[in-house]
N, C-alpha and C positions, 0 to 999 in steps of 0.2 A: 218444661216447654215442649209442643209437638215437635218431633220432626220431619212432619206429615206436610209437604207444599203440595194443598189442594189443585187438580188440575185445571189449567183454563177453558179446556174445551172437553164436552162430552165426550162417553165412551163411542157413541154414533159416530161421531168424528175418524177415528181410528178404524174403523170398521169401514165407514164409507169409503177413505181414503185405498185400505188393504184392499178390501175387494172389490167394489161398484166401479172405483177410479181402475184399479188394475184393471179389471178385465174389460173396461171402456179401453183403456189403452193397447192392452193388449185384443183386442176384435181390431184397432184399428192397425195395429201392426200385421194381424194376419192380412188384413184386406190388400194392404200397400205391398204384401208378399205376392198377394196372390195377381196383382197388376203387374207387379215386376215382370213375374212368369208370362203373364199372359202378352205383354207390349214390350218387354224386353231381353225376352228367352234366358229369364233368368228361371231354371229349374230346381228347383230344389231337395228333388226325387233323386238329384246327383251327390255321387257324395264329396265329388270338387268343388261343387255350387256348396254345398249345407256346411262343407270344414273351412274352406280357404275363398267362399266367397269369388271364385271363377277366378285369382291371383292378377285384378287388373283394379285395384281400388286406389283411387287419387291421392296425393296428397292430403288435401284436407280433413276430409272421410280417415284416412288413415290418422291422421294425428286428432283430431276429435274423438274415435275409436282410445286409445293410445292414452290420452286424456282422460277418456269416460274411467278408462279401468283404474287407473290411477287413482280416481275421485274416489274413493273410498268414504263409507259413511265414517271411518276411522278419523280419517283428515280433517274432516271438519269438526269433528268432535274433539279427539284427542288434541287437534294444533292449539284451541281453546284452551283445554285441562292443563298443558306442559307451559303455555303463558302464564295460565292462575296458579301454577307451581314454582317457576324458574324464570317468569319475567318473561318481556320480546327476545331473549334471547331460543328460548322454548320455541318459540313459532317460527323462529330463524332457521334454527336448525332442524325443525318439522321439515320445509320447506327444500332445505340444504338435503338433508338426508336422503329427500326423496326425488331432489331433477339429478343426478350422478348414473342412479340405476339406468335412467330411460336414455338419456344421452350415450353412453353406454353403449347401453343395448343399440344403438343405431350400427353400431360396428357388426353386434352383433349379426342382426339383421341383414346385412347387406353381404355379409361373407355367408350367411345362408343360403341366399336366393343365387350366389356362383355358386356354391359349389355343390346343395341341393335344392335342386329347383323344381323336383316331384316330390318334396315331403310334403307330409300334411301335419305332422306332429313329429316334437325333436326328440322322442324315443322309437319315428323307428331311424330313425340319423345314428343314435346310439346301437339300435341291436347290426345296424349295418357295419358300422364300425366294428364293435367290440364280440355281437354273439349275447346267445339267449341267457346267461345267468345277468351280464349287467344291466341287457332291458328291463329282468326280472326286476333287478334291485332299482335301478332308475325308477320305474313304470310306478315301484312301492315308495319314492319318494316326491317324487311328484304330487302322486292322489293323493299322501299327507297334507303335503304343502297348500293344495287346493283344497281339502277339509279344514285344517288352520286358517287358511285367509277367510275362507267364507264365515267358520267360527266366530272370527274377529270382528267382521263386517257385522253381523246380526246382531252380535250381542249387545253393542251400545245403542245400534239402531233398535232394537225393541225396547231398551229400557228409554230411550227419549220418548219412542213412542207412548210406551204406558206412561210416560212422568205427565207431557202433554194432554192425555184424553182419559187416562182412569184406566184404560181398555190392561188387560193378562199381560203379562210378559209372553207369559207361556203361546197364550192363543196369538200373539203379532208373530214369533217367532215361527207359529207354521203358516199362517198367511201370505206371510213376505215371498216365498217365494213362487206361488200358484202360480199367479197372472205370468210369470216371467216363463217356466215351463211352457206357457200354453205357445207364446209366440215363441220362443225358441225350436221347438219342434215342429213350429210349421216352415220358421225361414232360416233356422242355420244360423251359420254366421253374419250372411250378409243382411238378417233383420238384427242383428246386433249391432254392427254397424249405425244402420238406421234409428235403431232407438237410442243406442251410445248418442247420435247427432242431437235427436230431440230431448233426452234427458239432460245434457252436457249443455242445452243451451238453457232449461228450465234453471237447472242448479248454477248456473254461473250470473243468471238474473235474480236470483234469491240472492247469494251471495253479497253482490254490488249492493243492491237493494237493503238489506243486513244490516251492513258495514255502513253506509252512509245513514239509514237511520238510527243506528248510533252512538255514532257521530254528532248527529243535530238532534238529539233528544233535550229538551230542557233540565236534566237533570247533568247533562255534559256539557251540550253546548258547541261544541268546536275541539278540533285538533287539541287547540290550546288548552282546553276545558278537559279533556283526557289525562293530556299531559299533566295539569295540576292532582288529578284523580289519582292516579299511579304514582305522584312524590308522595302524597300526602299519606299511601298507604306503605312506603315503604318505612315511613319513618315512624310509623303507629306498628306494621307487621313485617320487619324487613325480613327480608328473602336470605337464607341461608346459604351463606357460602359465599353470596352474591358482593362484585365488590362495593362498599359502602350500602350494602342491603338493599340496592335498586334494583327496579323491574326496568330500568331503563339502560339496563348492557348487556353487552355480553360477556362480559368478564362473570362468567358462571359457569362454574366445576360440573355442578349438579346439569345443566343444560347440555355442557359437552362429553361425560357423560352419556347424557341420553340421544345425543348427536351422534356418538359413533355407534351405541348398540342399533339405534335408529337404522344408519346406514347400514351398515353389514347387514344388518336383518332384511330390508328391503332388495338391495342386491341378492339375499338368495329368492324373495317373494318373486320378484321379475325374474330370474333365469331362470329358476326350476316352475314356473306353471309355462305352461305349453300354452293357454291363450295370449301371450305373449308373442311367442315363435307361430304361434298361427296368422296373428296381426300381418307379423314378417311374411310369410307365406303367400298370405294375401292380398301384399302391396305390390304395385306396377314398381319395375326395379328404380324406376326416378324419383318415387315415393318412399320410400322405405328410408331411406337418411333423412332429408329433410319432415319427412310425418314425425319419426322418433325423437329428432332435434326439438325442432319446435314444440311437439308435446310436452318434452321437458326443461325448458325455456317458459312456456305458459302456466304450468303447473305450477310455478314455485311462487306465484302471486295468490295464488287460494288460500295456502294456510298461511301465506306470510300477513296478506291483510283480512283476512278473515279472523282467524288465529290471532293477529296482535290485536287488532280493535275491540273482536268481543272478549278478548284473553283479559285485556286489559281494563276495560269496562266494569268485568263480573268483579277483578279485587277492585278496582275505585267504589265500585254501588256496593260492595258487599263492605266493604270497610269503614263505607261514611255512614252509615246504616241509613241509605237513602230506605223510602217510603215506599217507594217502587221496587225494590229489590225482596224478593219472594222468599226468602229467609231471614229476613230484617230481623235485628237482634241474635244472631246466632253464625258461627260461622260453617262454611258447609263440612258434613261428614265426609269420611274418609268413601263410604257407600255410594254418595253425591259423585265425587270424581271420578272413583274408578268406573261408574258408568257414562264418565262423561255427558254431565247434566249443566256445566258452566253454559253453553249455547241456548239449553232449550231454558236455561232461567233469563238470560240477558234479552234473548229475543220477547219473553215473555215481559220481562222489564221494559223495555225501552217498543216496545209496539202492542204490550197486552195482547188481543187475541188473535191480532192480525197477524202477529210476532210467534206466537205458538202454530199456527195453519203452515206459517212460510216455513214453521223449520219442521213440522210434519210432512210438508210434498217434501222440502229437501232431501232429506233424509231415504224418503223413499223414493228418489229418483237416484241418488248416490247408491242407495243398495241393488236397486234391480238393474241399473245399467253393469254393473260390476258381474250381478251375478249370471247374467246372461253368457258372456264370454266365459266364465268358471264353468257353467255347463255345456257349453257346447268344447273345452276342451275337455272335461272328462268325460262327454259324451263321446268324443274322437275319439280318445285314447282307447276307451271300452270296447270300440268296437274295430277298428285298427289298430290294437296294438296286444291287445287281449283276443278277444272274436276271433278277428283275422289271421291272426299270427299262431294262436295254438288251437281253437277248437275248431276251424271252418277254412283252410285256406285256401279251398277253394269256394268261396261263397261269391252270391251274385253283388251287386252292386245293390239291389232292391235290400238283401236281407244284410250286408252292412247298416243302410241306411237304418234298419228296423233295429238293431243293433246299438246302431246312435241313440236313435231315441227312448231306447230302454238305457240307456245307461246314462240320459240326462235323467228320468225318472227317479233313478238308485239313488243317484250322488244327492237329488233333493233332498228324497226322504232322508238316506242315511247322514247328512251333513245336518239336519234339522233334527233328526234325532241326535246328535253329538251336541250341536250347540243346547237341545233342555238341558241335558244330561248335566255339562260345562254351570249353565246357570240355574241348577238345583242345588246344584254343589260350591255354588260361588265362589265361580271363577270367570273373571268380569272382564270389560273391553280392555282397560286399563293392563289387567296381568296377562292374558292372551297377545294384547303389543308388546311388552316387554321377553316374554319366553317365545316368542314362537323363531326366532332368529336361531335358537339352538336346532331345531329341527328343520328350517330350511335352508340353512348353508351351507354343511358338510357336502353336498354336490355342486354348489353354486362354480366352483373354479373349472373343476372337471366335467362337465357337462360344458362350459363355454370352450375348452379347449379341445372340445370333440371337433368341434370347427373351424378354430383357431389355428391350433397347434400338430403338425403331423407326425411329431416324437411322442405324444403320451403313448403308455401301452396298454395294456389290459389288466396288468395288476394295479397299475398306475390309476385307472378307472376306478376300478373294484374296490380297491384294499384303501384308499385316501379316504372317500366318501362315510366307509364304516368306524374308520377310525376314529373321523373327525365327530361323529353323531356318537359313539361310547365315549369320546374324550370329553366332550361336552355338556352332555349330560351327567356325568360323572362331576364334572368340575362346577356345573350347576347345585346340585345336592351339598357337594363338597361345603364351597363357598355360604349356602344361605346357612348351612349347619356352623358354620364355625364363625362369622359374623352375629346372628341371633342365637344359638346356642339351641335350637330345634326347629323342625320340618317340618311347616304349615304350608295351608291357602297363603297367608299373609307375607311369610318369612320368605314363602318361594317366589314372591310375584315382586319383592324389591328390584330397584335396579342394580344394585352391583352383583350380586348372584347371578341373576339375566346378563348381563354387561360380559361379565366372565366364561360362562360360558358360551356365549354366543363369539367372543372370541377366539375360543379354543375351536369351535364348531367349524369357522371362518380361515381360521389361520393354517390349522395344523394340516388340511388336505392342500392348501396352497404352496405349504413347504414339500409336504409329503409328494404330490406327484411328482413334477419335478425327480424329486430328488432319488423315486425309483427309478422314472422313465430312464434317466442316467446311468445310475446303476446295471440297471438289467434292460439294457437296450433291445430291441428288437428293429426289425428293416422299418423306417418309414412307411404310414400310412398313403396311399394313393387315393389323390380326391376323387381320381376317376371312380372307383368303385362305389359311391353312391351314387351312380346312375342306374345301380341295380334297385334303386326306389322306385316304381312304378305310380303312375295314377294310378287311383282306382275308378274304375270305369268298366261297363261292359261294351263301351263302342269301342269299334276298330278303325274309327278316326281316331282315337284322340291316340292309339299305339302310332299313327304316323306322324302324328304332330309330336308323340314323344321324342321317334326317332331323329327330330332336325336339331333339337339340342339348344344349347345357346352358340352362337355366332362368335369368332372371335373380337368383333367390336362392341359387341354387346360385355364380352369380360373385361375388357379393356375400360368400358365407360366406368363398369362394378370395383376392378381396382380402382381408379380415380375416384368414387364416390366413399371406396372404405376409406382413402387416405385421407379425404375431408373428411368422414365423419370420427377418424380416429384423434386430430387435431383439433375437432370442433370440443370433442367429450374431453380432452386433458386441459385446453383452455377452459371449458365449462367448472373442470373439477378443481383445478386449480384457482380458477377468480372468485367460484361461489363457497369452495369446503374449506380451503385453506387461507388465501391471503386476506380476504375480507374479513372474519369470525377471528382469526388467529392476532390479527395487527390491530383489532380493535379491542379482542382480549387482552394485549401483551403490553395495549397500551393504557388498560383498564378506564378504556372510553364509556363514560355515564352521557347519556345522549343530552346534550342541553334542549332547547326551546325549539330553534332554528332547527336544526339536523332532527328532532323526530316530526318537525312539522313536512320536513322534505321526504323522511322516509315515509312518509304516511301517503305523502300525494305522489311519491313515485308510485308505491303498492296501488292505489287504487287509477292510477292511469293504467300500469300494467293491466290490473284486473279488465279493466274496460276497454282494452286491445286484446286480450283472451277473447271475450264475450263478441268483439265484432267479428273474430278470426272465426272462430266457431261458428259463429252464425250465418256467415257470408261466403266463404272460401270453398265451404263444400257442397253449396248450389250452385255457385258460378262453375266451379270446377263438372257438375254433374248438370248442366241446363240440358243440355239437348235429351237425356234420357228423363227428367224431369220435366218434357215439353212433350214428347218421344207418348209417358206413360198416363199424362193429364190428358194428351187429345184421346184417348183412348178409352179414359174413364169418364169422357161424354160424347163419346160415339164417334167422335171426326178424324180414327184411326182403325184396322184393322186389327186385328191381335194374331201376332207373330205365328210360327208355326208350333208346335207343343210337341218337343223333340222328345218326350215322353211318351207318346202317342203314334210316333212316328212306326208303320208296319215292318216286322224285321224282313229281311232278305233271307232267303233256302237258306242258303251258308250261317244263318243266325246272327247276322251284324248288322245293325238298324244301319237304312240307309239315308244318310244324313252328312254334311261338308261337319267342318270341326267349328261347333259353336266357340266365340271367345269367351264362352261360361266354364267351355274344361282345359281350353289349355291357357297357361301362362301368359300374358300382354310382355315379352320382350324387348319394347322398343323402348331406346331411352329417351324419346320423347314424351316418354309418357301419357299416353291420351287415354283419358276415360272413356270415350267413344271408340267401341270393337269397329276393325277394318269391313270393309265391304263384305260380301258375301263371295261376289266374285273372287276379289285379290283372294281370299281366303283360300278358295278352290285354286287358283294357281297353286299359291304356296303348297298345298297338300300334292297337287298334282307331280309339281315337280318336285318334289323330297320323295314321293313312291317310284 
C-alpha cells in the first residue's frame, strides 16, 4: 500500500501563498512603516525606534506581540502530534508547559525596565555586569538558542507545507523567510509589532474556525460525537501507559513526561532569546506586567483547544477508518508525526480543500510572525553587542543601524542554511522539540539572575552555564546509548534521553550558582551601575533625557507591579502546572461525557476571548495615532517633521526637542499617546 497522501492543493498554491501573498504583505507593512514615520515621527533610521520600538508600546500591542511569538508553527503542530500520541493530556500540558515561561517572564520584565531602562538587549545587561568573556559566552548562547528555535519553527512548517501543495521542502524552507526580511528591515521592531497584531489575529481565526469545524463535520458530529470517537479508539489502540488506555486523562507518564521536558525547555526558549527582553524593553512600564500576564493567560487556549479537538479527531477518523480520513486503511508513519502532519490531514479531512488553504496561511502566519522578532533580536545583538562593543565603538548611529540590517540578512541565510542541512539529515520538528531544551537551559537561571539577584558572581555566571551544557549533553548521549544500546537520528530524538538531559542542563547551573556565589562571595552587585547603559543615539537630546532617570515614584509603582506580577506567575504555576494535571492524575480521572463536554466549551470560549482581546485591545488602546496616521494617508493631515532630516547645528547635534520615539514613556499611567511637544521642551529644559 502507498504511503504517498496525494496533495490537496497545487504546487501553485505553496508558491502563491510563500511569495505573491508574502510580499503583498510585506509591501503593505513597509507602507504602514513608512506612514508611521511620516504622521507619527516614528523613525526608524533610529536605532531606539528599529530595537525597542521608541519603549512606549501599550498593553495590548505588547501582549499580542508576546502572543504572536509564542505562536509558534510548533504549537499548533506539535500540540496536535502529542494528543495523537498521549491523549488530551498531550495538549494539556503543551499548553501548561508553555503559559509558566511567559507569566514568569512578567517578573522578569518589569525588574528590567527598573533597573535597566537604556538596554536594548539582555547581553549588554550581562557584559555590564559581569565583563567581556561572559558576554562572549552569553552573546554565543543566545545566537544558538535563536538558530534552534527558528530550526524548529521551519521544519514542521515546510513539511505541512509541501504535505498540502506538492511544493520542495527544500524550496518552502528558503522562501519562508524573504517577505519577512523585507519588512523587518524597513520597520524594526515596531513593524513587528504591527504584523505580530495582524498575523495573531489571522491565526487565531483559523484556529476557532478549525476547531469548530471539526466539531460539526458529519463524520463527528458534536462534542459528544468526539467523545465517542476517542472511547472507541482507545479500546481498539489504547495509549500506553495511559490509565485504562484512555485518551481522555491525564493520568499519563508518557504526557508528564513530555510536560516537564516541555517546560524547562521552554523556559530556557523565553529567557535566553533577547526578542523577549526586547518586548520588555519596549513596553510602557504599565504594560510590561499586565502585556506578559495576559499573553500567557491567552495562550494556553491555542493548543489546549486546538490541540485537543484536532488531536483528538485525527485518532477517532484515523481509527474508525472513516472515508474521509487521508490515510484510510493504514495507520500514520512514524515520518507523518515527527513532521507533524496530524493538523494538516484533519483539516484536510473535515474541510477538504478549504481545510488545506486554512492551515497553509496558518502556518505561514505562525512562522513569519515569530520570525520577525528572532531577526530583529539577532539583528540587535550583531550590531550592539558584536559591532558596537568590539569592532566600532565609536560608530555612528546610521552605521549601527546598517549593522542591524546585515546582521538580520546573516541570521536568515545562515539559520535557513542549518535548517536544509537538519532536514537532509533527518532531523525533524518532532526531535528538534524534544533536544533543543539541552542547549537552551544551561543559562536560563543565570542570565534571570543578572537581574534578579545581586549576590551571583562572575564565576557564578561563567562556570554554571558551561557546566550545565557539558553535563547535559553528556547525559543526553549517555542515556539514549544505554536505554537503546546505540546513537542514531532515531535513538537520540526519544523522549527520555531529551528528558534527562535537559534536566541536567536545567538543574545543575541552578544548584551550581548558588552554591558558588556562596562559597566564594564577592561585594554585592550595585543596580546603579547599569546606568552605564547608554542609548544609542547620535542626538544630544536624548543624553538629556537620559540624564533625568526614573523618578522615585515611578520605582515605587515598578516595585508594586513586580510584586503583583510575582504572585500573579506562582498562582498561575501553581493552579495550571501542579494542582490541576497532578489531582486529576493522582486521582486517575478518565474524563466522562459531562466534564469533557465542559472542557471543550470552556477551551473554545477561552479561544474566542483571545480572538476578541487581540483584535480589539490594541486599536482602542492606539486610536488616536491610528486616526493621527489614516488622516494623513488621505491628505487631511500634515506629515510630522522627519527628525532624520532635521539640519545638524556647528556643534554637530541635530537640533530637535526629545522625540517620545528615543526616550522611554515613564509614566505609570501608561499612555500610548507621546506628551505634547511643549511639556516635552519643559521637561528637557528643566533637567539641562
Amino acid at each position: 500500500m502507498s504511503q504517498t497522501v496525494p496533495a490537496p492543493l497545487p504546487q501553485g498554491a505553496g508558491y502563491a501563498v510563500l511569495v505573491a501573498f508574502g510580499f503583498a504583505f510585506a509591501a503593505v507593512m513597509v507602507y504602514i512603516t513608512h506612514l508611521l514615520r511620516l504622521y507619527n515621527n516614528e523613525n526608524n533610521a533610529r536605532f531606539e525606534t528599529f530595537a525597542t520600538a521608541g519603549r512606549k508600546i501599550g498593553t495590548g500591542l505588547t501582549c499580542t506581540a508576546v502572543l504572536s511569538s509564542w505562536l509558534w508553527s510548533t504549537a499548533v503542530l506539535s500540540s496536535t502530534v502529542v494528543t495523537y500520541n498521549f491523549g488530551l493530556a498531550g495538549s494539556y500540558w503543551f499548553g501548561a508547559g508553555c503559559l509558566v515561561q511567559i507569566t514568569f517572564f512578567a517578573v522578569v520584565a518589569i525588574q528590567s525596565k527598573l533597573k535597566t531602562p537604556h538596554a536594548h538587549t539582555i547581553l549588554e545587561v550581562v557584559k555590564s555586569r559581569y565583563g567581556t568573556t561572559a558576554h562572549v559566552l552569553y552573546t554565543f548562547l543566545c545566537l544558538l538558542n535563536n538558530l534552534i528555535a527558528y530550526v524548529n519553527m521551519v521544519l514542521g512548517a515546510s513539511a505541512t507545507i509541501a504535505s498540502v501543495t506538492g511544493m520542495s521542502i527544500i524550496a518552502a524552507l528558503w522562501l519562508l523567510p524573504i517577505s519577512v526580511v523585507i519588512y523587518t528591515l524597513s520597520g524594526g521592531l515596531k513593524s513587528t509589532f504591527l504584523a505580530d497584531y495582524l498575523h495573531t489575529t489571522a491565526l487565531l481565526i483559523i484556529v476557532c474556525w478549525l476547531s469548530f469545524k471539526t466539531l460539526s463535520n458529519p463524520e463527528i458530529q458534536s462534542i459528544h460525537g468526539l467523545y465517542e470517537l476517542a472511547t472507541v479508539a482507545a479500546a481498539k489502540t489504547p495509549v500506553k501507559g495511559n490509565y485504562g488506555g484512555s485518551y481522555l486523562t491525564l493520568a499519563s507518564p508518557s504526557a508528564l513526561q513530555f510536560g516537564v521536558l516541555h517546560t524547562l525547555g521552554n523556559f530556557g526558549l523565553v529567557l535566553m532569546d533577547s526578542s523577549y527582553w526586547q518586548k520588555a524593553y519596549s513596553a510602557d512600564i504599565a504594560a510590561a506586567v499586565p502585556g506578559y500576564i495576559a499573553a500567557g493567560v491567552l495562550y494556553f487556549s491555542v493548543p489546549a483547544l486546538l490541540g485537543g479537538v484536532v488531536g483528538l479527531a485525527a485518532v477517532g477518523l484515523s481509527n474508525n477508518n472513516s472515508p474521509i480520513w487521508p490515510t484510510m486503511g493504514r495507520a500514520l508513519t512514524d515520518t507523518e508525526l515527527n513532521n507533524g502532519l496530524p493538523l494538516a490531514y484533519c483539516a484536510q479531512a473535515v474541510a477538504g480543500k478549504g481545510g488545506a488553504v486554512a492551515v497553509l496561511i496558518l502556518i505561514f502566519m505562525a512562522v513569519t510572525s515569530t520570525t520577525s522578532a528572532q531577526l530583529v533580536a539577532v539583528g540587535s545583538t550583531f550590531s550592539s553587542d558584536i559591532y558596537h562593543s568590539y569592532i566600532n565603538t565609536n560608530a555612528s548611529e546610521k552605521w549601527i543601524i546598517r549593522m542591524t540590517h546585515l546582521g538580520v540578512i546573516l541570521f536568515a541565510v545562515l539559520a535557513t542554511v542549518l535548517a536544509v542541512v537538519f532536514q537532509v539529515i533527518g532531523l525533524s520538528l518532532i526531535w528538534t522539540l524534544y533536544f533543543l531544551g539541552i542547549i537552551v537551559c544551561p543559562g536560563m537561571v543565570t542570565i534571570s539572575l543578572t537581574v534578579l539577584w545581586k549576590r551571583q558572581t562572575w564565576a557564578a555566571a561563567v562556570i554554571s552555564p558551561l557546566v550545565g551544557l557539558v553535563g547535559g549533553l553528556a547525559t543526553w548521549l549517555a542515556t539514549a546509548h544505554h536505554y537503546y544500546g546505540t546513537l542514531d537520528v532515531t535513538t537520540t530524538g526519544e523522549i527520555l534521553p531529551c528528558l534527562w538531559g535537559t534536566i541536567v542542563s536545567a538543574v545543575v547551573p541552578t544548584i551550581l550558582s548558588p552554591a558558588i556565589s556562596f562559597t566564594f562571595p564577592r561585594d554585592n552587585f550595585d543596580w546603579e551601575r547599569f546606568s552605564d547603559i547608554k542609548l544609542i543615539s547620535d542626538d544630544t537630546a536624548s543624553e538629556i533625557v537620559e540624564k533625568t532617570g526614573v523618578t522615585a515614584s515611578q520605582k515605587t509603582f515598578m516595585r508594586k507591579q513586580s510584586f503583583i506580577a510575582s504572585i500573579a506567575s506562582l498562582v498561575l504555576f501553581l493552579g495550571v502546572w501542579v494542582i490541576t494535571p497532578f489531582s486529576l492524575y493522582g486521582a486517575r480521572y478518565v474524563f466522562s461525557r459531562p466534564f469533557f463536554t465542559g472542557w471543550v466549551v470552556v477551551m473554545s470560549i477561552w479561544a474566542l476571548l483571545t480572538l476578541l482581546f487581540v483584535v480589539f485591545l490594541p486599536p482602542i488602546e492606539g486610536r488616536n495615532v491610528i486616526m493621527r496616521v489614516f488622516l494623513g494617508a488621505i491628505g487631511k493631515a500634515p506629515p510630522v517633521a522627519d527628525d532624520a532630516n532635521v539640519p545638524e547645528t556647528p556643534e554637530g547635534a541635530r537640533s530637535r526637542s526629545p522625540a517620545a520615539s528615543v526616550a522611554p514613556t515613564l509614566d505609570p499611567a501608561a499612555t500610548v499617546t507621546p506628551p505634547s511637544r511643549s511639556s516635552q521642551d519643559a521637561k528637557v529644559s528643566k533637567a539641562a
